[in-house]
DOKE-448586 format. One line per field, with one value per residue (C-alpha): residue number from 1; x, y, z. Coordinates in nm, 2 decimals, decimal comma. Example, Ala and Ser with C-alpha at 12.3 -4.5 7.8 and 13.67 -1.06 7.14 Angstrom:
2
seq	[1; 2]
east	[1,23; 1,37]
north	[-0,45; -0,11]
up	[0,78; 0,71]
***
This chain:
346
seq	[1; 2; 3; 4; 5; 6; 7; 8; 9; 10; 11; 12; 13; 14; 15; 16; 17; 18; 19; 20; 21; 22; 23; 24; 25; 26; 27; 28; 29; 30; 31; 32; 33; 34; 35; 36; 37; 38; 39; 40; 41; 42; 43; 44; 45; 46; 47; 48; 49; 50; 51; 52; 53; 54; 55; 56; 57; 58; 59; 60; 61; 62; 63; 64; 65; 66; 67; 68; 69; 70; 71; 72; 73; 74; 75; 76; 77; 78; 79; 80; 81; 82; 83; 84; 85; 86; 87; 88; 89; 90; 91; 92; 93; 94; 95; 96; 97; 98; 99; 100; 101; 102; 103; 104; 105; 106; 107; 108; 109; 110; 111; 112; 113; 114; 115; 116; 117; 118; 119; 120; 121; 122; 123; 124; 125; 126; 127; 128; 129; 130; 131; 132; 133; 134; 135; 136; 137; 138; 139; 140; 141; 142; 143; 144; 145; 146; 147; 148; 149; 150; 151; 152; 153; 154; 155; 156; 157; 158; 159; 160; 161; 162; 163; 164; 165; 166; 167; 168; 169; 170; 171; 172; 173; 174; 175; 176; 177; 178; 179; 180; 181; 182; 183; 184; 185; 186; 187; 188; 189; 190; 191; 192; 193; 194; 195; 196; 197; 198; 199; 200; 201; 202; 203; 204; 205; 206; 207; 208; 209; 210; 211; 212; 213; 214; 215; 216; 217; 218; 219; 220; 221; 222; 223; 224; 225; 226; 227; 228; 229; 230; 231; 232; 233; 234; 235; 236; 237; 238; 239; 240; 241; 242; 243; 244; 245; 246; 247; 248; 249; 250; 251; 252; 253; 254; 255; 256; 257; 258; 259; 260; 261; 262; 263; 264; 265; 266; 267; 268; 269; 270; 271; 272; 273; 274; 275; 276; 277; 278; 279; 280; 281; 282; 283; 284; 285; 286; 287; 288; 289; 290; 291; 292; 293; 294; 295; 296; 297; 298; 299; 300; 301; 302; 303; 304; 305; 306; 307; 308; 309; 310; 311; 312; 313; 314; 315; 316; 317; 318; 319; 320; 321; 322; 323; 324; 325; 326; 327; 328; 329; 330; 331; 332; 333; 334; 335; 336; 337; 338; 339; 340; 341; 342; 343; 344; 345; 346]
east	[0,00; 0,28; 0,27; 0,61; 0,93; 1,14; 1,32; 1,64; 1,69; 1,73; 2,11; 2,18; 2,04; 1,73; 1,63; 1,69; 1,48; 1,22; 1,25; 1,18; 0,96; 0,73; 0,80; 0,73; 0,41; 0,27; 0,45; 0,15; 0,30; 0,15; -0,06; -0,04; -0,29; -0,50; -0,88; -0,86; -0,81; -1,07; -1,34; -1,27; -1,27; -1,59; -1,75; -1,68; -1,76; -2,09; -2,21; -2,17; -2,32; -2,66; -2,63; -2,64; -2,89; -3,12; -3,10; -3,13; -2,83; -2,61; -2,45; -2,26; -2,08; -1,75; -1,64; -1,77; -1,54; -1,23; -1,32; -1,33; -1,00; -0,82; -0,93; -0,66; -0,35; -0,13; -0,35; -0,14; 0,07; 0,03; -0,34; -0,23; -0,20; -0,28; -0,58; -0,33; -0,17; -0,59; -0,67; -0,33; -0,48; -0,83; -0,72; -0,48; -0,81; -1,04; -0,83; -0,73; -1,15; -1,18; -0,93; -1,05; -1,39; -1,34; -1,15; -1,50; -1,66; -1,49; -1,55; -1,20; -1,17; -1,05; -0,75; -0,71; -0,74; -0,39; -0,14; -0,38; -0,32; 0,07; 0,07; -0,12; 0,11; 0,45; 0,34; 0,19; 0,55; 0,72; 0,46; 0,50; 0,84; 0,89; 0,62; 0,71; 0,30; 0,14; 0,01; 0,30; 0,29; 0,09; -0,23; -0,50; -0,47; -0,43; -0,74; -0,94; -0,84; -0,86; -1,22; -1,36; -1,23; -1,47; -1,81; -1,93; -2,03; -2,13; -1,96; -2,24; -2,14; -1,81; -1,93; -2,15; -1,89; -1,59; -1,83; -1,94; -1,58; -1,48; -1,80; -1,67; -1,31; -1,41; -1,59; -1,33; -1,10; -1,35; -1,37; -0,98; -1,04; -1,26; -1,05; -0,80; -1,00; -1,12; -0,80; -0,52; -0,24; 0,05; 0,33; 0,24; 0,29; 0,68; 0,62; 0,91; 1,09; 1,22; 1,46; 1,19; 1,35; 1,30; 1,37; 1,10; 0,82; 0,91; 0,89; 0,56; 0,46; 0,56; 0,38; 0,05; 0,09; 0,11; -0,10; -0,37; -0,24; -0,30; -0,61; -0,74; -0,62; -0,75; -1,10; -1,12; -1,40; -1,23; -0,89; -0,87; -0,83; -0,50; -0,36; -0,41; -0,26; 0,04; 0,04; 0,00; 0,39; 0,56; 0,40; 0,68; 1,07; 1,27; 1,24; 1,15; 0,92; 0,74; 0,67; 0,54; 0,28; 0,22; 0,11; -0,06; -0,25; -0,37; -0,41; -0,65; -0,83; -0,89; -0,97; -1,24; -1,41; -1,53; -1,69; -1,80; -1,95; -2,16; -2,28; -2,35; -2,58; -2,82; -3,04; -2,99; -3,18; -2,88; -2,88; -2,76; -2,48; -2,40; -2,34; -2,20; -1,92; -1,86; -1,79; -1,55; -1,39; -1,32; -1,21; -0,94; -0,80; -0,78; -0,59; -0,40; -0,12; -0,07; -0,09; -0,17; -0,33; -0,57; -0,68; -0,77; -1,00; -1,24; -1,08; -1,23; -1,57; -1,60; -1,45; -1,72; -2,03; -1,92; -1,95; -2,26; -2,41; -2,35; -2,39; -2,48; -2,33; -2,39; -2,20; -2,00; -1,88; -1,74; -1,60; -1,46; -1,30; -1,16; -0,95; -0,79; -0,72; -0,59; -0,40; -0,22; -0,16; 0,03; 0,21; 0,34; 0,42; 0,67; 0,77; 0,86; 0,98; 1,28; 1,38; 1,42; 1,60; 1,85; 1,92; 2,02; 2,22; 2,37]
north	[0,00; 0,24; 0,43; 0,64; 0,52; 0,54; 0,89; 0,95; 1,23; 1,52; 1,56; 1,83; 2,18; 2,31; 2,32; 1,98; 1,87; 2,06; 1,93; 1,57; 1,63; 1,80; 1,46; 1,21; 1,40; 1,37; 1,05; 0,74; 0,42; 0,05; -0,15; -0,53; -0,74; -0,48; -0,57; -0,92; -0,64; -0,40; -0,62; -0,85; -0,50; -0,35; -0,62; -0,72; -0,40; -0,37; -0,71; -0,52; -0,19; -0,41; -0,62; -0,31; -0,09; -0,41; -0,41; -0,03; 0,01; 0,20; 0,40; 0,12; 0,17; 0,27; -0,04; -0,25; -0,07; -0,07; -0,49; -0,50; -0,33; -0,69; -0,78; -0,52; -0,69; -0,86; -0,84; -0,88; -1,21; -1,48; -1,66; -1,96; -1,89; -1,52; -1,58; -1,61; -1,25; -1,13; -1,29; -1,14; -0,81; -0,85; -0,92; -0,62; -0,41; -0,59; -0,50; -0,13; -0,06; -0,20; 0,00; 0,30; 0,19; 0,18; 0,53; 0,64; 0,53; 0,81; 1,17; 1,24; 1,07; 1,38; 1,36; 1,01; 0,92; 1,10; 0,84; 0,56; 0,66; 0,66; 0,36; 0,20; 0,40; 0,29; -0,07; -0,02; 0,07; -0,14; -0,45; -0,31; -0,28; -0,67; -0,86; -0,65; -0,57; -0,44; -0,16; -0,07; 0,22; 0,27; 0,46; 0,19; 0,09; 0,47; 0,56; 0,29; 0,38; 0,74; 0,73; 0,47; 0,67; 0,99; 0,82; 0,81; 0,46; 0,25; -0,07; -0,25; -0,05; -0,17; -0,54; -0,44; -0,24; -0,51; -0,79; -0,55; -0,48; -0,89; -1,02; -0,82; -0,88; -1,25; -1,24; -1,03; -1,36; -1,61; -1,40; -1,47; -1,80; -1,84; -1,64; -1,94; -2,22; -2,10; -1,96; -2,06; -2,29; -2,10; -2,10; -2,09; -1,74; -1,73; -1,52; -1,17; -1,04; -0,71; -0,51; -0,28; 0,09; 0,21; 0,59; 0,60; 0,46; 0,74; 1,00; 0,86; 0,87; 1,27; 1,31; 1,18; 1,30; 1,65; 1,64; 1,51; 1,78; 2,09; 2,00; 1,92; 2,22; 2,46; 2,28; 2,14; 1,86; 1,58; 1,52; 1,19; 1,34; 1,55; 1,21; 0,98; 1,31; 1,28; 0,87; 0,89; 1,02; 0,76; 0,50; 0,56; 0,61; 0,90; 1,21; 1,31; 1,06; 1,13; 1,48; 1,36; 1,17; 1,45; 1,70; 1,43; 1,38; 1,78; 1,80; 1,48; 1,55; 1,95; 1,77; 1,50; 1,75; 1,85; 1,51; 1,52; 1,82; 1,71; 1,36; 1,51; 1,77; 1,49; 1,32; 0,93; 0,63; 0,44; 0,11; 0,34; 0,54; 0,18; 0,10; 0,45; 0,40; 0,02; 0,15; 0,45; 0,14; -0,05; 0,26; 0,39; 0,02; 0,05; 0,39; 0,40; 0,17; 0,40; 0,75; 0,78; 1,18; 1,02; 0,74; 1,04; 1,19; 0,88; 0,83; 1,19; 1,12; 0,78; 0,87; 1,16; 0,94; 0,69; 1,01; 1,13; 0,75; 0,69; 1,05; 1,33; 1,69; 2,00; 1,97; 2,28; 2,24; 1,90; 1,96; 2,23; 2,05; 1,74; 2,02; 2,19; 1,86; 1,70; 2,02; 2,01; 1,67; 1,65; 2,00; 1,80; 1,50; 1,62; 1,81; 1,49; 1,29; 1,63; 1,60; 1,23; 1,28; 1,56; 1,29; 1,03; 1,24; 1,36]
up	[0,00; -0,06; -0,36; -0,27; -0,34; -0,06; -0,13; 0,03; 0,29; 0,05; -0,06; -0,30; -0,40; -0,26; -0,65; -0,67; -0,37; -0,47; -0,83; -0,70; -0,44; -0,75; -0,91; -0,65; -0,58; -0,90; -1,01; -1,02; -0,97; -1,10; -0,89; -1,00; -0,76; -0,64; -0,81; -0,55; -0,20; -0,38; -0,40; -0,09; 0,12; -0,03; -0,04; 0,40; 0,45; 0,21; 0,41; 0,73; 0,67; 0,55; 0,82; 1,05; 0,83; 0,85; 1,22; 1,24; 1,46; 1,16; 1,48; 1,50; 1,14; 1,24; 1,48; 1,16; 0,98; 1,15; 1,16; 0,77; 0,81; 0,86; 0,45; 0,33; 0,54; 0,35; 0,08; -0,26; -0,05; -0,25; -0,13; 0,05; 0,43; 0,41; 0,62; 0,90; 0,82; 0,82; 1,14; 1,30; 1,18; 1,28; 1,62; 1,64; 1,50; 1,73; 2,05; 1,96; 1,87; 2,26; 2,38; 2,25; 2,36; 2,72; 2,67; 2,61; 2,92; 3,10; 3,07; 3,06; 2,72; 2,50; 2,73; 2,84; 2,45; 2,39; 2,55; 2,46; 2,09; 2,20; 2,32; 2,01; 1,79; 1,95; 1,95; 1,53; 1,50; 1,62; 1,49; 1,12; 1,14; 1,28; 1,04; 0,77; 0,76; 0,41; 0,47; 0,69; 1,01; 1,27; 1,10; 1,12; 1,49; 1,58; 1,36; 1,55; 1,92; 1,83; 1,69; 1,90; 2,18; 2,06; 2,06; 2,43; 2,53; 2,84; 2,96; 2,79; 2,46; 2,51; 2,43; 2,14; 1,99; 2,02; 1,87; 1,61; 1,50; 1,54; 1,32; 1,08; 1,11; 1,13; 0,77; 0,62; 0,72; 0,59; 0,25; 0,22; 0,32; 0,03; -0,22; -0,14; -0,16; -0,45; -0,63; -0,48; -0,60; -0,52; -0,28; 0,07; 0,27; 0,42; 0,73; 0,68; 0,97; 1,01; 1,22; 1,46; 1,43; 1,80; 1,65; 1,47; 1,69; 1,88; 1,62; 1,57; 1,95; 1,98; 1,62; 1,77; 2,12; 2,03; 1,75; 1,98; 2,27; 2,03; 1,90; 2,25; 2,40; 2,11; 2,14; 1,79; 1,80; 1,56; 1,76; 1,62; 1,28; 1,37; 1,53; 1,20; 1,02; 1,21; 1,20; 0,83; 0,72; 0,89; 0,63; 0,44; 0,51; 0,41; 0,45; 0,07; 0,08; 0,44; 0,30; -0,05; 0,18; 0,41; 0,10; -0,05; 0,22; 0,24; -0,11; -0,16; 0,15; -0,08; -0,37; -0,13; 0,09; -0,22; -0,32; 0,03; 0,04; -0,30; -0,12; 0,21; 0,03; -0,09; 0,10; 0,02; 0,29; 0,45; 0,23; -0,06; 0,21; 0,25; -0,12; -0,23; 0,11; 0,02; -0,35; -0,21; 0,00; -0,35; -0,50; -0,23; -0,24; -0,63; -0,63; -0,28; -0,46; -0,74; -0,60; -0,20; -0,32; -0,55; -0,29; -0,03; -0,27; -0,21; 0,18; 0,26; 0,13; 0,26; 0,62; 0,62; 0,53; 0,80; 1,05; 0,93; 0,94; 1,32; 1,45; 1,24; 1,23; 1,07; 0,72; 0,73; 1,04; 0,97; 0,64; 0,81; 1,09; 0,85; 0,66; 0,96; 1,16; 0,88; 0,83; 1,16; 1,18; 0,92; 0,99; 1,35; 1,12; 0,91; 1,18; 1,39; 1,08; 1,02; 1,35; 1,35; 1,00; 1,20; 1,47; 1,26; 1,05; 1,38]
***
């Protein structure tokens, strides 16, 4: 799921860095393998949304959706045994939506969130780096804890929102169990092992934890946002690279408030939010391997629409607030990731 190359730490002219950081921005890079991941993801998370529109309890959306999460690990390994990869990564998603859960039994949770977050960002780290995961860094299981952590529930919500995130985890695993059985004669899955980079867990850790501090402490009602922002640079490695993401990140999320502002204007019955987010699902998965700024301009949209199916807000305000969160985050991000570049230059 990286669409940057891994650009080096900006030797040369500052003409010359900004000459390729112009070119890796706009560069679009091939995808081989990613139609199987699009359609396995839309389709787990299509099932889910129904299942929950059916039951009328569509304000459980977004643990569903962080379960459907596990069908994108390790999803262009070869088939046979990448279940096991899925079910590694349904668990981690299953445990970070609980964590951020029980955050949200407490009414210190826009606080208490922020070393939660740190923790689950240290530990993404450190777990991408050492199983060599695809899509690498610490984003989704700080996007899950973060978010979860936001929507006030009780300790009986706690359950409910676990098992809603693990039914779906669990059918994004027996859709790649399928694919296999189904498809797959190749070589089994050889399990890669990495060397963890302890520098840049912790770049990661001060990214989120002061992301999350300044957009507590100036009041700004989607912290979680400003913490993913932050996450989302240390995807890649390099500093040329890291800041490629970061811009792509503000520009796509530009270019998808638009398309968000467009859906959000109509007035469409949740079975067709459900099919118009599992299509934006397929979509992102499509483009994210090619260009990471295209695959943000259906991320926005869709990540919007999940908002407004669980607990609706005004429009403005929360295009609004996706724009200046995302904004800072990655502001803090790339800050964090030049510092780390200055101490291991150092």
């Amino acid at each position: 799921m990286t669409a940057v190359r891994h650009g080096g730490d900006g030797l040369g002219s500052e003409g010359s860095r900004l000459e390729r950081l112009v070119q890796e921005s706009v560069r679009v890079s091939p995808a081989p393998g990613s139609l199987s991941p699009a359609l396995r993801a839309s389709l787990t998370l299509l099932v889910g949304l129904l299942a929950l529109a059916a039951t009328g309890h569509m304000e459980l959306a977004a643990y569903a959706c962080f379960g459907t999460f596990a069908s994108i690990y390790g999803g262009r390994q070869p088939l046979r045994g990448r279940w096991r990869t899925q079910a590694a990564a349904g668990t981690m998603m299953s445990v970070a939506v609980l964590c951020g859960a029980l955050v949200a039994t407490s009414p210190h949770r826009a606080w208490l969130v922020i070393p939660v977050a740190a923790v689950w960002a240290a530990a993404g780290s450190m777990l991408s780096d050492r199983f060599v995961l695809r899509p690498p860094g610490p984003m989704f299981p700080v996007f899950a804890v973060a978010t979860c952590a936001a929507l006030p529930v009780t300790l009986t919500g706690v359950s409910v929102a676990v098992g809603v995130a693990a039914a779906a985890a669990v059918l994004a695993v027996l859709l790649g169990v399928l694919e296999e059985r189904l498809l797959g004669d190749g070589r089994p899955v050889e399990a890669g092992r990495g060397e963890v980079r302890l520098d840049h867990a912790t770049a990661v850790v001060v990214a989120v934890v002061l992301a999350g501090t300044v957009s507590t402490g100036l009041g700004l009602s989607h912290t979680y946002w400003a913490m993913v922002a932050a996450a989302v640079p240390f995807g890649v490695t390099g500093l040329l690279a890291q800041t490629t993401r970061g811009l792509q990140r503000v520009v796509g999320t530009l270019v998808g408030l638009v398309v968000a502002a467009v859906l959000l204007s109509i007035s469409l019955p949740a079975l067709v939010i459900a099919v118009v987010v599992a299509a934006l699902q397929a979509i992102t998965e499509l483009l994210v391997g090619r260009h990471y700024g295209l695959a943000l301009v259906a991320i926005t949209p869709l990540s919007l629409l999940m908002v407004q199916l669980g607990h609706p807000q005004p429009v403005d305000a929360l295009l609004w607030s996706r724009l200046t969160e995302t904004f800072l985050g990655v502001v803090v991000g790339l800050a964090a990731a030049f510092v780390l570049r200055e101490v291991r230059r150092r």
